[in-house]
C-alpha positions, 0 to 999 in steps of 0.5 A: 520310602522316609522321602515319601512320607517326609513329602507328604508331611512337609511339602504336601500342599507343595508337591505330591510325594510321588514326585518326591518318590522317585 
């Protein structure tokens, strides 16, 4: 969950945190 959010606030335009997710 916190790899999710810190995805979606850090590498969001990167990458979708869903990849992060798993």
């Amino acid at each position: 969950r916190l790899a999710l959010v810190f995805s979606h606030t850090s590498k969001y335009p990167d990458e979708p945190p869903l990849l992060k997710v798993k």
